[in-house]
C-alpha positions in Angstrom: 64.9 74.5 97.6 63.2 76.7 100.2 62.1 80.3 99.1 62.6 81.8 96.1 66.1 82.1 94.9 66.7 85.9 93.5 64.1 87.1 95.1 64.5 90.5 96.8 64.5 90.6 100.8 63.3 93.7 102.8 65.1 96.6 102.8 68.6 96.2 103.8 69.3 96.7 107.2 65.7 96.6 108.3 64.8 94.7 111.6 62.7 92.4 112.2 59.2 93.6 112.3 57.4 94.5 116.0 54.3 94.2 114.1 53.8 90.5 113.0 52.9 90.0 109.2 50.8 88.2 107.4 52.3 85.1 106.0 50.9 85.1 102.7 51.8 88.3 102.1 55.0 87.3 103.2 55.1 84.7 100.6 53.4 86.8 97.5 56.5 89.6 98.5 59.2 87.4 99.1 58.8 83.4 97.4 55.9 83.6 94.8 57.7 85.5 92.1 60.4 82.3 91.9 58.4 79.6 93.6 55.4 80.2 91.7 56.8 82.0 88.3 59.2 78.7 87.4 62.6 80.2 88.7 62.5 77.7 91.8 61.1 74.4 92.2 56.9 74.9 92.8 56.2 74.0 96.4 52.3 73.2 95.4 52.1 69.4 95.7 56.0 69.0 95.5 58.9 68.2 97.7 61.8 69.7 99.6 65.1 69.2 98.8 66.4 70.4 101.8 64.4 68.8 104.5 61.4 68.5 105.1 60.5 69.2 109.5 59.5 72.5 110.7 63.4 72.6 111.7 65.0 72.5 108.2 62.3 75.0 106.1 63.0 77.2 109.3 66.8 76.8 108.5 66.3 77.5 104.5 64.4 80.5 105.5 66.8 82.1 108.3 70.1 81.0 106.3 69.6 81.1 102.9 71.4 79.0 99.7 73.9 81.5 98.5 75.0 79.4 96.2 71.5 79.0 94.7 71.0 82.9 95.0 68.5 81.7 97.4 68.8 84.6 100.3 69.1 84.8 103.6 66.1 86.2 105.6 67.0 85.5 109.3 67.8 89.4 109.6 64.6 90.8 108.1 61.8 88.1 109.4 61.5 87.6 113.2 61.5 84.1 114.3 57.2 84.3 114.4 57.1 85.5 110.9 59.5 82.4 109.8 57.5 80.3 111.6 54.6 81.5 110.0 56.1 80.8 106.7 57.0 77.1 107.3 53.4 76.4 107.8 52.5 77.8 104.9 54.9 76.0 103.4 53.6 72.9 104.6 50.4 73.9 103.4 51.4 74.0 99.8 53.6 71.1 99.7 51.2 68.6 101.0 48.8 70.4 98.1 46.4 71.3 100.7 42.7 70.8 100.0 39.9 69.5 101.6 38.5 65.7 100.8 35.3 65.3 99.1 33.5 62.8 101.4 32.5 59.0 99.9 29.0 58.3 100.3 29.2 55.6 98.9 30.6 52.8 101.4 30.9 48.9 100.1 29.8 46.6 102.9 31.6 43.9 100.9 35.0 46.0 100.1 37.7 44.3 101.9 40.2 47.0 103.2 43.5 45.8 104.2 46.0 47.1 107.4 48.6 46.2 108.5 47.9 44.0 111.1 44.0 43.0 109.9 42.1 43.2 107.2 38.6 44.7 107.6 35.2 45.6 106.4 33.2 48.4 106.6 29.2 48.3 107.5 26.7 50.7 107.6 24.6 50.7 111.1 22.6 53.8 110.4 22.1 54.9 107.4 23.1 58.6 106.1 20.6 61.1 107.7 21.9 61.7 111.0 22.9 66.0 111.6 25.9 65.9 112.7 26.1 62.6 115.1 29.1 64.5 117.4 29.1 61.6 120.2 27.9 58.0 120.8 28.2 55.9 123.9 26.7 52.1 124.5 23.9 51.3 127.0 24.4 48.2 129.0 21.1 46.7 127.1 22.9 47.2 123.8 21.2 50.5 122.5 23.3 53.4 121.6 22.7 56.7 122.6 23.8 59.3 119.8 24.1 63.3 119.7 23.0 65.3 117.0 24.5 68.6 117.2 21.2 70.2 116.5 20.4 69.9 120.1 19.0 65.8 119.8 19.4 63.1 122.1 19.0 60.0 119.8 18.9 56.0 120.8 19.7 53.5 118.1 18.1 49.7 118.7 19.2 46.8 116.8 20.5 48.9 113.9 17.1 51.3 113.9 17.2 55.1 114.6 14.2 55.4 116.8 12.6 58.1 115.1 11.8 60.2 118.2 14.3 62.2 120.0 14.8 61.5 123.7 12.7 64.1 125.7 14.1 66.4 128.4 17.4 67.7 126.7 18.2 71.1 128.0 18.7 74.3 125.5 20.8 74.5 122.9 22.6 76.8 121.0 23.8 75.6 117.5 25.8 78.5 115.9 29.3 78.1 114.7 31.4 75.1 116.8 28.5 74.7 119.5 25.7 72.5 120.2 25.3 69.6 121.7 28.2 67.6 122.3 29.7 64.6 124.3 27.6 62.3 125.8 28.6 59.8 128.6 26.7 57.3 131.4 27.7 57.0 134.7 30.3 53.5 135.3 27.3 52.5 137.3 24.3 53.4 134.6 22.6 50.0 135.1 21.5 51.0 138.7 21.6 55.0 138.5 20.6 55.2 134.7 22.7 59.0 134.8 23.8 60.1 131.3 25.8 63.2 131.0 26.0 65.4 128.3 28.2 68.3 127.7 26.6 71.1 125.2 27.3 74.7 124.3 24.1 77.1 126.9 22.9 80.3 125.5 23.3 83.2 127.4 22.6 87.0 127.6 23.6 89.1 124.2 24.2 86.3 122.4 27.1 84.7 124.5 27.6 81.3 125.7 29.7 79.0 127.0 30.3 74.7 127.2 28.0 73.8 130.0 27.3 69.9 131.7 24.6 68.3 133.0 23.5 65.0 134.2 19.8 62.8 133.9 18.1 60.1 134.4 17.2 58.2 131.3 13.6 57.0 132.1 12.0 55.6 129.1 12.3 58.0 126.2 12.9 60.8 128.8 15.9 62.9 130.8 14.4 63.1 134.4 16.0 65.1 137.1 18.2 67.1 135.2 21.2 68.8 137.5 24.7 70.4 136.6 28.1 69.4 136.9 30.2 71.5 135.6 28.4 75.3 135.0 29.7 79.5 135.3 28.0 82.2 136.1 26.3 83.3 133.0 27.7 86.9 133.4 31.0 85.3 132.7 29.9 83.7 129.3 31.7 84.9 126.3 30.3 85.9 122.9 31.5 84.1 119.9 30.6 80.5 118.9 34.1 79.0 118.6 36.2 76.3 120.7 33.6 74.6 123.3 35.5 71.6 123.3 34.0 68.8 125.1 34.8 64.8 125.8 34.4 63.6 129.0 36.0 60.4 130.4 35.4 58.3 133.7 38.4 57.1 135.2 39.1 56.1 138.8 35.9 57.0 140.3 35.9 60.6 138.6 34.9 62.7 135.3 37.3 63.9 133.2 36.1 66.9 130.6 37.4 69.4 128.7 36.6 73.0 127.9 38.3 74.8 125.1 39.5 78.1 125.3 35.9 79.9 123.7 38.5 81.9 121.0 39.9 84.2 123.9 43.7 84.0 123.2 45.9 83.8 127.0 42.6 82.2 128.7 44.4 78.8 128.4 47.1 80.2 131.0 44.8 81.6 133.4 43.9 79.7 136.7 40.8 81.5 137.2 39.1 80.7 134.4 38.2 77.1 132.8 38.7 77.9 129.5 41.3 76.3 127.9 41.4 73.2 130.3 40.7 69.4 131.0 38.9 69.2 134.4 38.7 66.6 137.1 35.4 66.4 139.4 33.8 63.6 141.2 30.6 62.4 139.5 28.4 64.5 141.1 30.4 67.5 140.1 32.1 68.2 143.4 36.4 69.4 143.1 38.5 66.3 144.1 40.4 67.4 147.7 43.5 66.3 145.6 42.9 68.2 142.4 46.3 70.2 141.3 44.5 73.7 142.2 42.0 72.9 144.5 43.6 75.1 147.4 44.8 77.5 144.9 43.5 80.7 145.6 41.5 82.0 143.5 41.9 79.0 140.6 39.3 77.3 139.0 39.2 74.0 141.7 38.3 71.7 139.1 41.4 72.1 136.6 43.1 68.8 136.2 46.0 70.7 133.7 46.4 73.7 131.6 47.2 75.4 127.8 45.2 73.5 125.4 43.2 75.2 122.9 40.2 73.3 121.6 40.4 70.2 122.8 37.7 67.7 121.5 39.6 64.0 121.8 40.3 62.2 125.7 40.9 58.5 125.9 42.1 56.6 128.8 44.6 53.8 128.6 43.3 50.4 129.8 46.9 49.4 130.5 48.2 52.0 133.0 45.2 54.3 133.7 46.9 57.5 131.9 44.9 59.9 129.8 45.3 61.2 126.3 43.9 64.1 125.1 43.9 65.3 120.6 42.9 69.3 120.1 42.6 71.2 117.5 45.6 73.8 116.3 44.7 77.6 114.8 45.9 76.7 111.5 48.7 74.3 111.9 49.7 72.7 115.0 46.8 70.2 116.0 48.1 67.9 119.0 48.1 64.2 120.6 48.7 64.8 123.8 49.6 61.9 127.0 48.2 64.1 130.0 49.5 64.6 133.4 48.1 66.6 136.5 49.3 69.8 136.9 51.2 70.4 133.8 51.4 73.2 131.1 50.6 72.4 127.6 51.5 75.7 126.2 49.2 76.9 124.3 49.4 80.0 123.1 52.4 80.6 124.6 54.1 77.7 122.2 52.8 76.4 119.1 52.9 74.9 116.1 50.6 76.7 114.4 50.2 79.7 113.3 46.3 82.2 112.7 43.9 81.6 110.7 44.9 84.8 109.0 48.3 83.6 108.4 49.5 85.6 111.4 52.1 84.4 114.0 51.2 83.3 117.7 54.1 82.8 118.9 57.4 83.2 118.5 58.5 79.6 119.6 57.3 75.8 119.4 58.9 75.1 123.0 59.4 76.6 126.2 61.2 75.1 129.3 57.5 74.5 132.0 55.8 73.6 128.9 54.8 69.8 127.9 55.6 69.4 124.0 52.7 67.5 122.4 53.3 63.3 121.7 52.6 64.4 118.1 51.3 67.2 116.3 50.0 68.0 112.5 51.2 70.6 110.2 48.6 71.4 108.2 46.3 70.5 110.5 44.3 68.0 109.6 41.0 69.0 112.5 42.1 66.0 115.3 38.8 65.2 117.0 37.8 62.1 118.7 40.5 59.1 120.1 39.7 55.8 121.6 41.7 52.5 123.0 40.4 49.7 121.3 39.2 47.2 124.0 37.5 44.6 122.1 38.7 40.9 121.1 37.8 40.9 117.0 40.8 42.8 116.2 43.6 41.5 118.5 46.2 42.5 116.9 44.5 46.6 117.2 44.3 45.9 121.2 45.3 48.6 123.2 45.9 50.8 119.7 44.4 54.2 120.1 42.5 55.2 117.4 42.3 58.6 115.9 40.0 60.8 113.7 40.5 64.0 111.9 37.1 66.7 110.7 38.7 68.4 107.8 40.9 65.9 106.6 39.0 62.7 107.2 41.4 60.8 108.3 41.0 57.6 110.4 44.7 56.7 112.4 45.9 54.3 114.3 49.1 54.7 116.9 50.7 52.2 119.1 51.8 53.4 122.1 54.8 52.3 124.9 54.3 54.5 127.4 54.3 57.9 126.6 55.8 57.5 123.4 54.5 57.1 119.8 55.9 53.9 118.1 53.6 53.4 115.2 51.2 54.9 113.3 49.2 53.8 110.2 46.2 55.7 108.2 43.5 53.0 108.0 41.1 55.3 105.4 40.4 58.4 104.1 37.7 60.6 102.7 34.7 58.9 104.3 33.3 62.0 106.2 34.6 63.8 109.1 35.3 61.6 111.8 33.0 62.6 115.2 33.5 59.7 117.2 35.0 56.5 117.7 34.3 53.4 120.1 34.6 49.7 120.6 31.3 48.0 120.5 30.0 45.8 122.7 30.1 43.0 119.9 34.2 44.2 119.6 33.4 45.8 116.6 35.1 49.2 116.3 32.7 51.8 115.5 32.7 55.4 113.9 30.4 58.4 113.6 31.2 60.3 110.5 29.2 63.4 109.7 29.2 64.3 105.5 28.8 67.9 104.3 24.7 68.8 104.1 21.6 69.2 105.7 21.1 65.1 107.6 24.2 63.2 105.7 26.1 61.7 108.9 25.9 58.4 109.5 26.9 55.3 111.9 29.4 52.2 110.5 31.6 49.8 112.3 34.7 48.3 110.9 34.2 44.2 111.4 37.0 41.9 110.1 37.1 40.7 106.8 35.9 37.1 107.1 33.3 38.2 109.7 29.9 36.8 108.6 27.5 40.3 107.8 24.9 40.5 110.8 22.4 42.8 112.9 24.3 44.5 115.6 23.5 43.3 119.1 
């Protein structure tokens, strides 16, 4: 059962709160003396006898088991403070604790799917900081962020041991430093790389600027911005940057998170809490949804996402996905479309990280509900569409991986709809980013816990014959 049966609800008669509470002291009051003390079944690690979605703990909670002496609290707990309670909930059922990374990877270990059975190689070894983005070079190299503030290239398996050159200023404190980086569709001829990093600004703000350079050598040359504020409209606080960015139909798609100010997200005239459309060069798109808006931010491809640091474009129809991180609860996979409302904060699944409500509901009519979502969250970070020809069975699959969790997922997709989903592995470090190789290999960055532990793999199919990559 739900809650504790016997235990005492508020005072009689007492409304629902005005002032939201705090769901673990919620729980200690209300659940703990029964679900903890043996009365009622423990929820730590357990199961749920009467359901176990967000919609039937909600119904335990509001309705009661009166014939279990389990009580009714839908009269003394507002629908935010129930809310608040499922989650936490959740938490405890799926005995939540964070994974204790594997540093330990088996080249030889065959790992079986579904659909293939694969391997796991090392390209780099552990000693990466934090490798938050890769992309491929048309000559084969791979060019790597290190949160740190680096711009790294990997050749033929080797981290070259000095940093590319010409990187603007950093800030790493909290969620910021450097993040995404991206080439032009047309890098052979115009060599631009793009990177999207958190800039310092005055008392100790900041906010998720982008920039593009030339790659010359072991150099950034001609450095310009594509997406930038005025600095007197950076925030303090070092929380919820995002960034990805995606090139799609002759444009850059990015996202900005919503820097830990909570409404931002709704607000057309400011970027926070965003995924943006401009043309390569940075310039707003005649056709963007608020690029005659008065007074919006030109560039804003949709609205109400929170931290968003996943976007993956379909190869089959062109449409973009986008995975952001939750408060606590309620991370998202989202299939994106210009112009609409995602709803953060004004719906969510998830609830503060202080156990406080943020809203009342988990949908709203003008609000896009997410293709999926996590309660607990598990810390969604990068996606990908696997392109490549090793796996074919995985073509077209979009791949997903989680921070906190370490979780590495695959979904199959019709359309907009979710029609499959398998957990390839677990617990092999938190998952930065994911891409399809050249070679059709699919390849991760996973960052471990400590000082230079992250490293580069690729999973290869099982009967592939080990080699260099190319």
């Amino acid at each position: 059962m739900f809650l504790a049966a016997g235990c005492l609800p508020l005072a009689a008669g007492e409304p629902a709160a005005a002032v939201l509470r705090d769901a673990g002291v919620l729980y200690n009051e209300l659940c703990a003396n029964c679900h903890d003390g043996g009365k009622a079944s423990s929820f730590q690690g357990g199961s749920l006898k009467h359901g176990t979605d967000n919609a039937a703990i909600s119904r335990a909670i509001r309705e009661g088991f009166p014939g279990t002496g389990m009580p009714a609290f839908g009269a003394t707990l507002s629908e935010a403070e129930i809310h608040a309670l499922v989650v936490l909930v959740r938490e405890r059922v799926a005995n939540f604790t964070m994974p204790v990374a594997n540093l330990a990877i088996d080249p030889r270990e065959v790992r079986t799917s579904d659909l293939h059975d694969y391997r796991i190689e090392t390209v780099v070894e552990p000693g990466l900081q934090v490798p938050w983005s890769f992309v491929f070079l048309p000559d084969g190299r791979i060019l790597l962020t290190e949160r740190a503030g680096r711009l790294r290239v990997i050749e033929r398996g080797r981290l070259v041991e000095q940093p590319v050159r010409g990187v603007p200023e950093v800030i790493e404190r909290g969620e910021g430093g450097l993040m995404a980086v991206a080439i032009h569709p047309d890098f052979a001829r115009n060599k631009w790389v793009y990177l999207a990093y958190s800039d310092p600004g005055p008392d100790d703000t900041a906010m998720t600027r982008i920039v593009r350079g030339r790659l010359r050598g072991m150099r950034l040359a001609d450095i310009e911005p594509v997406f930038s504020v005025p600095r007197e409209e950076y925030q303090p606080g070092h929380v919820s940057f995002g960034c990805r960015m995606e090139f799609a139909g002759g444009y850059l798609f990015f996202s900005i998170g919503d820097r830990g100010v909570v409404g931002d997200a709704q607000r057309l005239e400011v970027p926070n809490g965003k995924i943006h459309r401009v043309t390569p060069d940075g310039k707003i798109p005649n056709d963007n949804p608020h690029a005659h808006t008065p007074g919006a931010v030109g560039s804003i491809w949709c609205i109400g996402v929170r931290n968003p640091q996943g976007l993956a474009i379909d190869p089959r129809d062109g449409s973009l996905w986008e995975s952001e991180h939750g408060p606590r609860g309620g991370d998202e996979l989202n299939r994106i479309e210009p112009g609409r409302n995602y709803g953060w904060p004004v719906v969510t699944h998830g609830i503060n990280y202080d156990g406080t409500p943020v809203s009342e509901t988990t949908q709203a009519d003008g609000m896009e509900p997410p293709a999926r979502y996590w309660t607990p969250s598990i810390a969604v970070s990068p996606i990908t569409f696997y392109s490549g020809e090793k796996f074919p069975r995985w073509k077209n699959s979009l791949f997903l991986g989680s921070l906190a969790q370490q979780k590495f997922i695959r979904f199959e997709i019709d359309g907009p709809r979710l029609v499959r989903e398998e957990e390839l592995f677990t617990g092999l470090g938190r998952v930065r980013d994911i891409k399809t190789g050249p070679d059709g290999f699919l390849y991760v960055a996973l960052e471990q816990i400590g000082a230079a532990s992250g490293r580069l793999v690729r999973l290869v199919p099982a009967d592939e014959p080990a080699r260099a990559p190319e």
